[in-house]
C-alpha positions in Angstrom: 77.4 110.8 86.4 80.2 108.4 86.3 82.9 107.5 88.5 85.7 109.6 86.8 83.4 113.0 86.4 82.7 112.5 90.7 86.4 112.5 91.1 87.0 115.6 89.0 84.3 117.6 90.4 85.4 116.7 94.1 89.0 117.6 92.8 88.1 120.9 91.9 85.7 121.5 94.4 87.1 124.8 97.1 87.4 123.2 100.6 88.2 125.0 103.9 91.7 125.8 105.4 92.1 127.2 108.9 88.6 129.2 107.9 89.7 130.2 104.5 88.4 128.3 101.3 91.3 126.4 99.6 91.5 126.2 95.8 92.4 122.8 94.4 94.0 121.7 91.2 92.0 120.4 88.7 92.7 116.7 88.4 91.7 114.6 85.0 91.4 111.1 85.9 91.4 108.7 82.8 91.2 104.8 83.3 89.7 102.1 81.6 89.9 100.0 84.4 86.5 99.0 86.1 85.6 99.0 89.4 85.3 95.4 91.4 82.4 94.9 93.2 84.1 95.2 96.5 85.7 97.8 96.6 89.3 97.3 98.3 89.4 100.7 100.0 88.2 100.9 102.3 87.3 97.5 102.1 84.8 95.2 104.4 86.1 96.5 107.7 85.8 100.2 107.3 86.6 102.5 110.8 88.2 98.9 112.2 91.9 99.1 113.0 93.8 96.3 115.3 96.9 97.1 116.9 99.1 94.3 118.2 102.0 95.5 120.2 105.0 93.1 121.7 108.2 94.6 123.6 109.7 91.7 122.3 109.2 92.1 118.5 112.3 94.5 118.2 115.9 94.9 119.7 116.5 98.6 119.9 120.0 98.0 120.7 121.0 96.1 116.9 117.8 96.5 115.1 117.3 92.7 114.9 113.0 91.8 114.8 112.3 88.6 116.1 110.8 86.3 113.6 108.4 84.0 116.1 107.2 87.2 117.5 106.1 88.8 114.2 104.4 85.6 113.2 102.3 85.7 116.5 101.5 89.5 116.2 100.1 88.6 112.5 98.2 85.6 113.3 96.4 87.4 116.4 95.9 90.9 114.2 94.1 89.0 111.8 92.0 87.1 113.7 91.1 90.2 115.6 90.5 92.1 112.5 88.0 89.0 110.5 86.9 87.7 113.5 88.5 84.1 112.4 89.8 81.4 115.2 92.1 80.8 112.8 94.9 82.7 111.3 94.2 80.6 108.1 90.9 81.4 107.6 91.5 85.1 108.3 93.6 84.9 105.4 91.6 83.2 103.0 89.3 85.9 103.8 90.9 88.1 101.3 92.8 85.9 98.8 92.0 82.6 96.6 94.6 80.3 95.2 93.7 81.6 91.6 94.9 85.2 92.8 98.2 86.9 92.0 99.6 89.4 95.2 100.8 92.5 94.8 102.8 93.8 98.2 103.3 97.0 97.9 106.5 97.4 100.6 108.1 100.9 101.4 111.9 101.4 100.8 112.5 104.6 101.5 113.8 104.7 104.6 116.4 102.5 104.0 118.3 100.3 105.5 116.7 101.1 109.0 112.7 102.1 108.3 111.7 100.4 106.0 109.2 97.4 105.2 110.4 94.9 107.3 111.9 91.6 105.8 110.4 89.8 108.6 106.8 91.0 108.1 106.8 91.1 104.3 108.3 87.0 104.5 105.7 86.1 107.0 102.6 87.4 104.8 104.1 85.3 101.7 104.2 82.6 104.2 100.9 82.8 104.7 99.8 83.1 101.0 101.6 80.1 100.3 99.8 78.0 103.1 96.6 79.5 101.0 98.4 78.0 97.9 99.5 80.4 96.4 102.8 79.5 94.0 105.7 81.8 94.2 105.4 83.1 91.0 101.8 84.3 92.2 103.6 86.7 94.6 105.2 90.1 93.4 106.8 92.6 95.9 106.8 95.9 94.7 108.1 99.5 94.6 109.5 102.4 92.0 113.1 102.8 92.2 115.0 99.5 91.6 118.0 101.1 94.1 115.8 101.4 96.9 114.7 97.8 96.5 118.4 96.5 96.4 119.6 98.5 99.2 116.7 96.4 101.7 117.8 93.0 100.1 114.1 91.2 100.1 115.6 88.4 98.4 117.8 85.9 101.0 114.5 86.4 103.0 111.8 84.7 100.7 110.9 81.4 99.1 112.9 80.8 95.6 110.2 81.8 92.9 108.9 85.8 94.8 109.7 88.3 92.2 110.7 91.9 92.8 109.4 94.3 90.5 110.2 97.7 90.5 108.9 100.2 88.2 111.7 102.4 87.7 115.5 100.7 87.2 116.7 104.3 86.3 115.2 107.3 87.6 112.3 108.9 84.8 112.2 105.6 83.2 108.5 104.6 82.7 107.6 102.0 80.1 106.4 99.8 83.2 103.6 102.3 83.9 100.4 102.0 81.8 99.9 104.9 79.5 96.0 103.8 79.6 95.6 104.7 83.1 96.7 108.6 84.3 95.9 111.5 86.2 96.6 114.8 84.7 96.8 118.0 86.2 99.1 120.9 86.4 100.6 121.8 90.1 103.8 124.4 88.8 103.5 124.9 85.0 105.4 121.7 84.6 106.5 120.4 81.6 105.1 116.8 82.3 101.9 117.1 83.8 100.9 112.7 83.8 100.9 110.8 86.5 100.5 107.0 85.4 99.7 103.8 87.5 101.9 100.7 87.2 101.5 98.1 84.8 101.8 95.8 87.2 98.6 97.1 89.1 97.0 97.9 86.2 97.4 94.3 84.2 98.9 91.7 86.5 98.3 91.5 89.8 94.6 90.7 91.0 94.7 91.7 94.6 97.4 94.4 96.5 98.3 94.1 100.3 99.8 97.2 101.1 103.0 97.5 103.9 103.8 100.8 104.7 105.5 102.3 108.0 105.2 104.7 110.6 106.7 107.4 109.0 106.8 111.3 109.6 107.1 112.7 106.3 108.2 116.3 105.3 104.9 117.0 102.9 102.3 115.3 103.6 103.1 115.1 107.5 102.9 111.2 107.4 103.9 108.4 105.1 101.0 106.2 105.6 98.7 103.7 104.0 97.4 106.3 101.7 101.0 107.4 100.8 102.8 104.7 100.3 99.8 103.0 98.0 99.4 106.2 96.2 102.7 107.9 95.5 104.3 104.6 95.4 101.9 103.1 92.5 102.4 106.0 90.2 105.1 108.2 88.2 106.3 111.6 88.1 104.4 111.9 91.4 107.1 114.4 93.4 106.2 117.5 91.1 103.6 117.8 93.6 105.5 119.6 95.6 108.2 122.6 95.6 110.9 122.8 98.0 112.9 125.9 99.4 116.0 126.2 97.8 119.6 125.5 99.3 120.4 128.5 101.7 118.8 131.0 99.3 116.1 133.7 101.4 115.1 135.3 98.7 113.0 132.2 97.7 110.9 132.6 100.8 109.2 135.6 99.3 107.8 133.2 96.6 104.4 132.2 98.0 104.8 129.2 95.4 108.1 127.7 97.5 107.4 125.5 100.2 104.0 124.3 98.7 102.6 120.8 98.4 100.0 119.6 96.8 100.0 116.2 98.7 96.4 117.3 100.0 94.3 116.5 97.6 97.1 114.6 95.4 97.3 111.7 97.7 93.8 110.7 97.6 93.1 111.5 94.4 95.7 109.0 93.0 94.5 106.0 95.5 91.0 106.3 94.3 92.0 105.7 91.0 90.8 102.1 89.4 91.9 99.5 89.8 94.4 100.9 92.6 91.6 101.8 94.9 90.0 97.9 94.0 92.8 96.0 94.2 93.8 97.1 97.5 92.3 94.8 99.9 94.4 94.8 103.1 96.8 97.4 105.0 99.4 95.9 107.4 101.1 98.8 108.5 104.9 98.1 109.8 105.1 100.4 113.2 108.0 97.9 114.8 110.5 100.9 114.0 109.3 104.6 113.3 110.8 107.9 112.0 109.2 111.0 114.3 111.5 113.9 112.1 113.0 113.7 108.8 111.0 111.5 106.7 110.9 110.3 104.3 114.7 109.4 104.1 115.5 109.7 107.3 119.5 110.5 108.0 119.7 111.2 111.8 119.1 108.0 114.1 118.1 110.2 116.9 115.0 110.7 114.7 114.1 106.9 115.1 112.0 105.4 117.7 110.7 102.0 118.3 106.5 101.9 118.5 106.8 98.1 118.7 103.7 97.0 116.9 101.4 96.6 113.9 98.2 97.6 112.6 96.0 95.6 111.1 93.1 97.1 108.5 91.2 97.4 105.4 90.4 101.2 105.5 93.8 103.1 105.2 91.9 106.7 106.3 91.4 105.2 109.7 94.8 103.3 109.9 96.7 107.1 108.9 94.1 109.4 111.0 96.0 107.2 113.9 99.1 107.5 112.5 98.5 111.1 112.3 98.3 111.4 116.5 101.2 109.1 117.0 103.6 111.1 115.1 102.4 114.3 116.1 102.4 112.8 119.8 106.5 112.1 119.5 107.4 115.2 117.9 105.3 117.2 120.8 107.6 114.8 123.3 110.4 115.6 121.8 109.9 119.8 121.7 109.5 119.7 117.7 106.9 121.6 115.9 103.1 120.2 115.1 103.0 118.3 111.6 100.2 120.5 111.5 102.1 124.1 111.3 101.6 125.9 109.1 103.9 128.7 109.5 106.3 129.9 107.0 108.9 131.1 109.6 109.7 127.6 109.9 110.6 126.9 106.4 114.1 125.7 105.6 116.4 123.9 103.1 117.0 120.1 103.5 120.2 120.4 105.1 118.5 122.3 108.0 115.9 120.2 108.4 117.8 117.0 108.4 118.9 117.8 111.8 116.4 120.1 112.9 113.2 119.1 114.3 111.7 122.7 114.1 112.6 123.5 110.5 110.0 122.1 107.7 111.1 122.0 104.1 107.5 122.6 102.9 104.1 123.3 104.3 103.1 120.5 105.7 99.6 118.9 104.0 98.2 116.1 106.8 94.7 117.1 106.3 95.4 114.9 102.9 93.7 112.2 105.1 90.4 113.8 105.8 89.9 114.8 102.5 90.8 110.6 101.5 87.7 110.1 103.2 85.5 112.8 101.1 86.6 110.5 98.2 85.1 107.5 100.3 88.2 105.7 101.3 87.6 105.3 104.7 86.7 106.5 107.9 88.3 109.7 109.5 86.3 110.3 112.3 87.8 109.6 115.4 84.6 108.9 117.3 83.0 106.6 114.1 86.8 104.3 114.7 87.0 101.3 116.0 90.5 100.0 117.8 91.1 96.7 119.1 94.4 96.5 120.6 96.3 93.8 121.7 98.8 93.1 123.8 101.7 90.3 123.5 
């Protein structure tokens, strides 16, 4: 059996929900793409996650990070996390001159929670020192808007280009029509989801910067998120939103469903995605508890003040999981893991509501990441170094 037909079958395979089996679309994965002998997810360092924190990283009253501080936070994370002196050698751990460096940053919060400028210009920094020549470096993402709104440029060397995938919304001749997953969530009309050209034909290697995001279907934007739904197209049909204001919607058990639970993983495992991703640095110096993606309301910000450090993004997200769902119980809002459809909503409700959901809410997409064997879930089996600045 190869790779591809293991996928499907897990795919389709019924799973449990709150005691009751769960039917799940039935994916077809088609690649070309070979697996690499080490596998980037979830990499050399599965069930490890570092967590360096500093109060000074962040000013909560303007928003402005603190350069010297991130660089510190970096070096020591990845010397926790290879087990280097050196920040140097931690890095050439993972990457070779000859390689060419995907980031994958996440613009969707933008301007305020997003990838940070700082982070992302400290881990070219680094790659350089490895040397590694600007035009080695490519920062990443799908919409081209998103990508100017955050500005990456003024922050990096001359040289770093900034690829998006999509300069106008649908377009997709930059996404490989070689390498897909097919499956049909609502009777769509396109039923393809394809991976990047860029991923697929360019880069060698991926370091993926996502933040710490509440997120309205899949209860967190994570590692496995932002890598996932961020590498491929014509990835939101997964899901089907209440309409604006109209009640009689709710009576169709189809509206407020996502598909993000099996969806997720099924697009990170995909090759040469799931290969070429060899390190998570996940960006937790701001954080969105309510709202996410595209958050509108600052009083659904808050400042965790750290980063995490990894190479398995189940075990970086089953954290993330518990730190969201931590805020929102501090702030009085609903578990990202109801279920109920009383709380169901349209956007403009929930934009401003903590206790309104626009869908059912999928989190347990990162347990079933790790049935496809990209990473640890566990609590017990993860290990967390943390450190303090």
């Amino acid at each position: 059996m190869d790779r591809r037909t293991f996928l499907q079958m897990l795919a389709a395979a019924p799973l449990a929900l709150d005691g009751k089996p769960l039917a799940l679309p039935q994916y077809r994965v088609v690649s070309p793409y070979a697996a690499a002998k080490r596998l980037g997810m979830p990499g050399p360092y599965p069930g490890k996650v570092v967590s360096a924190r500093s109060g000074k990283c962040i000013d909560e009253s303007n928003g402005k990070v603190d350069a010297t501080v991130v660089r510190e936070m970096m070096a020591r994370g990845m010397c926790e996390l290879t087990g280097r002196s050196q920040a140097l050698e931690a890095w050439k751990s993972f990457f070779e001159p000859g390689d060419v460096v995907g980031i994958k940053v996440n613009c969707g919060g933008r301007p305020d929670v997003v990838s940070s400028p700082e982070i992302v210009a400290e881990i070219v920094r680094n790659l350089m020192a490895l040397g590694l020549k600007p035009e080695q470096i490519v920062l990443y993402e799908r919409f081209q808007s998103q990508l100017d709104e955050v500005n990456y440029g003024p922050h990096l060397p001359k040289g770093i280009e900034i690829v998006a995938a999509e300069k106008g919304r649908g377009e997709n001749h930059r996404y490989d029509p070689a390498a897909y997953v097919e499956v049909d969530f609502f009777g769509e009309e396109d039923t393809r989801s394809n991976l990047m050209k860029l991923v697929t034909q360019r880069v060698t290697k991926i370091i993926n910067v996502p933040n710490v995001k509440d997120h309205g279907a899949a209860g967190v934007t994570g590692c496995l998120k932002n890598i996932a739904y961020g590498s491929f197209s014509n990835v939101a049909r997964s899901h089907r939103e209440i309409g604006r204001g109209n009640p009689e919607i709710l009576r169709n058990p189809e509206a407020g469903k996502s598909h993000t639970y099996s969806f997720v993983a099924t697009l990170a495992a995909v090759e040469p995605l799931r290969s070429r991703t060899v390190l998570q640095i996940m960006d937790g110096l701001r954080g969105v508890w309510h709202g996410g993606p595209f958050v509108t309301d600052p009083r659904f910000r808050f400042y965790p003040k750290q980063m995490l450090f990894g190479t398995d993004p189940v075990a970086i997200d089953r954290l993330l999981l518990d730190m969201i769902d931590s805020k929102r119980k501090a702030e009085g809002a609903i578990s990202i893991w109801d279920r109920s459809r009383s709380s169901l909503g349209p956007s403009q409700r929930r934009n401003h509501d903590p206790n309104v959901n626009i869908l059912i809410r999928e989190p347990g997409h990162v347990e079933y990441a790790s049935t496809l064997g990209l990473g640890v879930h566990d609590l017990k089996k993860i290990q967390v170094k943390e450190i303090e600045l």
